[in-house]
N, C-alpha and C positions, 0 to 999 in steps of 0.2 A: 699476580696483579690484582689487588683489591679494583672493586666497582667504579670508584672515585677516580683513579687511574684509569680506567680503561677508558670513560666517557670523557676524560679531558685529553684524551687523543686526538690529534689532527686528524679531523674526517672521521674519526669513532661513530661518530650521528651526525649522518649528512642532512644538509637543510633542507628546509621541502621546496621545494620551486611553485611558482608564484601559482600556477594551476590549484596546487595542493590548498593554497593560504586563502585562495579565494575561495576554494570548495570549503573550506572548514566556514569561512560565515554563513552556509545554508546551515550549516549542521545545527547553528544557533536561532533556525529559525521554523518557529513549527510549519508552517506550509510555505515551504521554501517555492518560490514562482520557479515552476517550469521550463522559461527562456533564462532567468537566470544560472541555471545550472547548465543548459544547451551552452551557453556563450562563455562561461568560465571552462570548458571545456574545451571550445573550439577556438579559443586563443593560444592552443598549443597544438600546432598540426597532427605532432607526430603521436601527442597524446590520441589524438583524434583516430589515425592509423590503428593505433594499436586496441584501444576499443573497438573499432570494427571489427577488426582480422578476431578478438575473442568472442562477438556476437553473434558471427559467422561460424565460430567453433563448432565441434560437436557436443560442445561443453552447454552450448547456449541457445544453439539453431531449432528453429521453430518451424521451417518448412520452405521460405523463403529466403533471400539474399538480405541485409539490411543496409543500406547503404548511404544512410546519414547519420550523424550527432542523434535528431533528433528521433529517426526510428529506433536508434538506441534505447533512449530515454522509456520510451514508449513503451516498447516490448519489455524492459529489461524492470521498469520503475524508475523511480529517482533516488530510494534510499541504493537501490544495487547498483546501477549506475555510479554514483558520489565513491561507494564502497569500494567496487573492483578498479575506478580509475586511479583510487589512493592507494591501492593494493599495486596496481602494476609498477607505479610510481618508486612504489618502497623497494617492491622488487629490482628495480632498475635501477636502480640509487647504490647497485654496487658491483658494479658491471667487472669488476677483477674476479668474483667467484667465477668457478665452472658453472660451464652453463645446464650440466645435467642434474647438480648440486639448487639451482634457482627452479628447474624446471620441475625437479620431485617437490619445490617449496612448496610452489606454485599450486601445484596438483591437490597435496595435500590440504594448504589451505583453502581453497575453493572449496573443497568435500567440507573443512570442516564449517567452514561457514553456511553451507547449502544443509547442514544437519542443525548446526544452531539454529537459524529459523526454525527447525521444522518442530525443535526439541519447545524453543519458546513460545511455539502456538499450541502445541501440548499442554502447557504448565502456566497458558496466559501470560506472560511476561512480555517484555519489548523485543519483538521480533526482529526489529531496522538494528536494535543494538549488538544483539544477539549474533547477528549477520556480520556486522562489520566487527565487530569484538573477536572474531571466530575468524575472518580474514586474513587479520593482525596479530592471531594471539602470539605465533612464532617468529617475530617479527624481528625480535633481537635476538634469536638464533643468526641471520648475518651479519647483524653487528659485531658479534664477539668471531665470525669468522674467519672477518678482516683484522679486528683487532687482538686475536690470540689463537692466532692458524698453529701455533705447535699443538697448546692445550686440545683445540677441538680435533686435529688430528690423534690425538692419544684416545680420545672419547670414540671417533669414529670406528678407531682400529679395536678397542672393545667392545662387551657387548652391548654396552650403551652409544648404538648408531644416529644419528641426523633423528628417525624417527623413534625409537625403543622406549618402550613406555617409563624406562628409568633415568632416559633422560636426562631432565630435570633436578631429578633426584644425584644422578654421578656429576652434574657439573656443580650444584651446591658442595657435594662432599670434595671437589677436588676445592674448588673456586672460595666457595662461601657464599654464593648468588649464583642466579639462572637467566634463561632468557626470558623470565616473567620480569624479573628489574627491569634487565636491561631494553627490553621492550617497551617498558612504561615510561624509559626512561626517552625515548624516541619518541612516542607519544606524546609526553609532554611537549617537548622543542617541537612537535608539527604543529603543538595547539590542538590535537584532537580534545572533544567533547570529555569531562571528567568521568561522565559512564562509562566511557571506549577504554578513557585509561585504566579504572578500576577494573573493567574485565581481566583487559591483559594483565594485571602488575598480578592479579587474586587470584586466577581460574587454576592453578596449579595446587592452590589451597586456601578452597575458597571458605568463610564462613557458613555453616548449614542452618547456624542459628538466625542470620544476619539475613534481612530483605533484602539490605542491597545491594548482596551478594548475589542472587537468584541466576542473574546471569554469567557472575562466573562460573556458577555450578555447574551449568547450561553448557558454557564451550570446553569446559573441563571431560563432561560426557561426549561431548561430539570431537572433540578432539582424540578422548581414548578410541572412540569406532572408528573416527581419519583415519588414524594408525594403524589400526589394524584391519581395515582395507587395502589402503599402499605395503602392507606388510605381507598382504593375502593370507590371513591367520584362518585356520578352519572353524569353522562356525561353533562344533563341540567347546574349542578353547575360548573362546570369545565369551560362551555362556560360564565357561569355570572361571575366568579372569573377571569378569564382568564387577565396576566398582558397585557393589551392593548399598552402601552407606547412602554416596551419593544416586541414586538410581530410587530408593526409599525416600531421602530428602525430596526430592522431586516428585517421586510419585510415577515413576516409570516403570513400567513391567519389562524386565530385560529382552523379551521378544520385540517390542518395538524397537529398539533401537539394534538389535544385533540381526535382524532382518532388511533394517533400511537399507536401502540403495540409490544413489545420485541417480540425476534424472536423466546423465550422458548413460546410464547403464542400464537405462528402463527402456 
């Protein structure tokens, strides 16, 4: 099934719900007001629910219980707040996968986003995009799950699994595209920011020569260490895999990143 096919699928790319439409007009606004982003939130109860229950997380917890919208906002920020509520969203936006299949997304993605930031305060670049870019970047990994459960099952049963750093690479050679399209291509229809969708559609191969690129490069790297944390890759391997090219582009000495650790593991 060519690209064009799969995205003109019934439900292929589900729409974003009104929560989502109303959060992307901050995203258009450089100091997006504070109550506005509390109140486009908390016009969806259950979005409301589920923000709490991950602030409360171990993923997230600070020491205390949080127990509004707005200590959310507070503790958490407004760009990662806006981030993780569109992330849950996407997540949930396909309630037929298994739920241990959405919960390894989940996982992943959050690491890789919580190292984006950290890779783009390194290398000075936009940290807020870097975060939400890094969220999403696997994002049409369930769109094509729904939309072509034999193929991805043929992928899983090899050794290119859900996370394998080949990925990308074995759904292009089966496919002719990855979940970097297809991602972009969801992107698009929520109306995310043209930065968010350049991340996603490039970070798999991103330009090194190209500025505005930087951030693809960016979750391209934190996505390869995502990996190979949920992978639990031993650290010797990680220093022999480690992408060099990109890691030089950048300007990262491969210690920093193969020593990082999310802050639920600190």
């Amino acid at each position: 099934m060519d690209l064009n096919t799969l995205l003109s699928q019934p439900n292929a790319l589900p729409s974003a719900p009104q929560a989502v439409a109303e959060l992307m007009k901050t995203f258009q606004e450089e100091d997006a007001h504070f109550d506005d982003i509390v109140d486009c939130i908390e016009a969806d109860p259950v979005i409301v629910a589920k923000l709490l229950r991950l602030a409360n997380s171990s993923m997230f917890y600070r020491g205390r219980p949080v127990e509004s919208t707005n200590e959310a906002v507070r503790m958490l920020g407004q760009t990662k707040v806006r981030s993780l509520v569109i992330g849950l969203i996407a997540r949930d936006s396909f309630p037929a996968l298994p739920e241990h299949i959405l919960n390894q997304f989940w996982s992943f993605s959050t690491t890789c986003a919580e190292l984006s930031r950290y890779i783009a305060g390194e290398v000075k670049s936009d940290e807020d995009a870097a975060y939400t870019g890094g969220l999403l970047h696997m994002i049409g990994e369930l769109v094509m799950r729904v939309g072509l459960p034999r193929q991805m099952a043929t992928l899983d049963s090899s050794r290119s699994g859900l996370l394998s750093l080949a990925r990308g690479q074995a759904e292009m050679a089966l496919l002719g595209y990855s979940y970097a399209e297809v991602g972009a291509a969801l992107a698009r229809q929520w109306q995310l920011p043209e930065r968010i969708v350049r991340i996603i559609e490039r970070h798999r191969q991103p330009d090194l020569n190209d500025a505005a690129d930087v951030n693809a490069a960016v979750v391209h790297m934190a996505s390869w260490r995502a990996r190979a944390l949920e992978l639990e890759t031993p650290e010797d391997d990680q220093i022999r895999l480690y992408p060099i090219a990109m890691g030089k582009a950048l300007g990262l000495e491969p210690v920093k990143i193969v020593r990082w650790v999310p802050a639920s593991a600190r």
